[in-house]
BADRENKE-149742 format. One record per residue (C-alpha): chain; residue number from 1; residue in three letters; x, y, z. Coordinates in steps of 0.02 Angstrom, whole numbers. Layout:
BEGIN
@torlo:A, zavo:NUM, kefi:ALA, px:X, py:Y, pz:Z
...
This chain:
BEGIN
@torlo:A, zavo:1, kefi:UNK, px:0, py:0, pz:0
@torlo:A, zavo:2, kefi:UNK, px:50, py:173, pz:-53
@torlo:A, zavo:3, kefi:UNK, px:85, py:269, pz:105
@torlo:A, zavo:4, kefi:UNK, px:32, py:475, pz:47
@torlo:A, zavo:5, kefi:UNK, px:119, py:570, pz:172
@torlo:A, zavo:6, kefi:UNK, px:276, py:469, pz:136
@torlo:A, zavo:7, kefi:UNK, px:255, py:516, pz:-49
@torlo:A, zavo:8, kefi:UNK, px:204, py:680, pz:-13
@torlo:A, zavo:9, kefi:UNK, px:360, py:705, pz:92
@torlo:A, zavo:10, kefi:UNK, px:473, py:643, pz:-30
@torlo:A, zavo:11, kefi:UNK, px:415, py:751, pz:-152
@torlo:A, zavo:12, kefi:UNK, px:423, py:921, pz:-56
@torlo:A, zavo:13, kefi:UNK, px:613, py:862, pz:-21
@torlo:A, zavo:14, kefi:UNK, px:666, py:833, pz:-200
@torlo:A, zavo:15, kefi:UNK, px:552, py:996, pz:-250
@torlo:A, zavo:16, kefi:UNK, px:653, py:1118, pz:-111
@torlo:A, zavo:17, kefi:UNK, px:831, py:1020, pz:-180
@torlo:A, zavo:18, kefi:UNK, px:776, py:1073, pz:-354
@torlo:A, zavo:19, kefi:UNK, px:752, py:1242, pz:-290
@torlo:A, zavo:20, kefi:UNK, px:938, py:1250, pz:-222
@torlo:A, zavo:21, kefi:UNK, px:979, py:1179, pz:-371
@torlo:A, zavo:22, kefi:UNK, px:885, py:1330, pz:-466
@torlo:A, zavo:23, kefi:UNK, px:969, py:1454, pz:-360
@torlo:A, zavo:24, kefi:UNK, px:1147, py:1399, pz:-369
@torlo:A, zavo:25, kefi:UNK, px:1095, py:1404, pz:-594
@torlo:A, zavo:26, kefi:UNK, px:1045, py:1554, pz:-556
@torlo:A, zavo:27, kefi:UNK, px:1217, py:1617, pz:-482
@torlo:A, zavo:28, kefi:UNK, px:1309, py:1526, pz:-616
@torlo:A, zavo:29, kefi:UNK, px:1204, py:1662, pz:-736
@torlo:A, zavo:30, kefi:UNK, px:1137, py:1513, pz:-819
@torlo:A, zavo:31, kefi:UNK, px:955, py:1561, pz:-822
@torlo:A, zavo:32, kefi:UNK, px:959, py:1751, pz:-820
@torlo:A, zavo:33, kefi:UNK, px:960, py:1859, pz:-975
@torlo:A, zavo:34, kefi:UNK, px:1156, py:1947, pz:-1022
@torlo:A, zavo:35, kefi:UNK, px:1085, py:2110, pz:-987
@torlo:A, zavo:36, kefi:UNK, px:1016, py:2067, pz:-828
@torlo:A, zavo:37, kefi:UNK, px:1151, py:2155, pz:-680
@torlo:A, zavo:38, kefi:UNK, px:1261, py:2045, pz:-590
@torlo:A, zavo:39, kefi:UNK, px:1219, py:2114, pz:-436
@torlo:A, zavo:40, kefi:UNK, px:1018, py:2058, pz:-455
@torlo:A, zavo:41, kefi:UNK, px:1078, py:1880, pz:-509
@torlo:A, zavo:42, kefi:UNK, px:1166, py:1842, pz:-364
@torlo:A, zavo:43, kefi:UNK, px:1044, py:1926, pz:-227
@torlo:A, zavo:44, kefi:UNK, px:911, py:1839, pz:-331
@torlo:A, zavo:45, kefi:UNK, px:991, py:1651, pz:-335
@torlo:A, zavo:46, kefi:UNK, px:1050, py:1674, pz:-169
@torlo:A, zavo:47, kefi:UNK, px:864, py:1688, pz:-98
@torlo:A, zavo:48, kefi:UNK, px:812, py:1568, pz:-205
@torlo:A, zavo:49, kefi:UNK, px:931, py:1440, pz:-163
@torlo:A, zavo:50, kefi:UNK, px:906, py:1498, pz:38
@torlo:A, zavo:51, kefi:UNK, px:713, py:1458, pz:34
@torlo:A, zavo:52, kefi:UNK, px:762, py:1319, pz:-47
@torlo:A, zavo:53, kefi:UNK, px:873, py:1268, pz:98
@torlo:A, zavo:54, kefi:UNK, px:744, py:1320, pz:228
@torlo:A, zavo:55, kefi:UNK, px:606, py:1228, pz:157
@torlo:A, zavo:56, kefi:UNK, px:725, py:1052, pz:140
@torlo:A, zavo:57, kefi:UNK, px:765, py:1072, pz:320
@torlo:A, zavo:58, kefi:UNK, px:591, py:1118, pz:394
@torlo:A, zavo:59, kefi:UNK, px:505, py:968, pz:285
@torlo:A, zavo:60, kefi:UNK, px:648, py:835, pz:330
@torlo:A, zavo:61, kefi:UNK, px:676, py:868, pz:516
@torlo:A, zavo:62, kefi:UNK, px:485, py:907, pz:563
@torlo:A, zavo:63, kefi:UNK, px:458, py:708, pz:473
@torlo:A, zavo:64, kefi:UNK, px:581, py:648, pz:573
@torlo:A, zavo:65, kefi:UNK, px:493, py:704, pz:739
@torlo:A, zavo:66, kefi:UNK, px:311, py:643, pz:671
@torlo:A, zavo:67, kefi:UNK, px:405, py:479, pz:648
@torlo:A, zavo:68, kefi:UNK, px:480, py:471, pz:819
@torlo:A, zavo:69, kefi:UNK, px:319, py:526, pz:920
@torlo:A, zavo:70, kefi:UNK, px:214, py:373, pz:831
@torlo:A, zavo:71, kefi:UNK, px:334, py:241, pz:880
């Protein structure tokens, strides 16, 4: 049987990963027009690849105390 917080979890960890991913593109000035100003592309990758950070941490350590408190 499918378990659908499991998969839900999973997916919200690979989807904030791909978000640090994005950001550190981003940085690289992969995915940002020429004339776009250095300065932008790295305050904007940076945040992008923060949240992204954030949001791995919060999801993977708050399902690691639901796990904890059932058993």
């Amino acid at each position: 049987m499918i378990n659908v917080a499991a998969l839900l979890r999973y997916t919200a960890l690979v989807l904030a990963a791909l978000a640090m991913v994005m950001g550190a593109v981003i940085v690289a000035g992969y995915l940002v027009p020429k004339y776009f100003p250095q300065q932008y592309r790295v305050v904007i990758g940076a945040v992008v690849f923060l949240y992204g950070a954030f949001r791995f941490t919060v999801i993977f350590f708050r399902g690691r105390g639901l796990r904890n408190d059932n058993e």
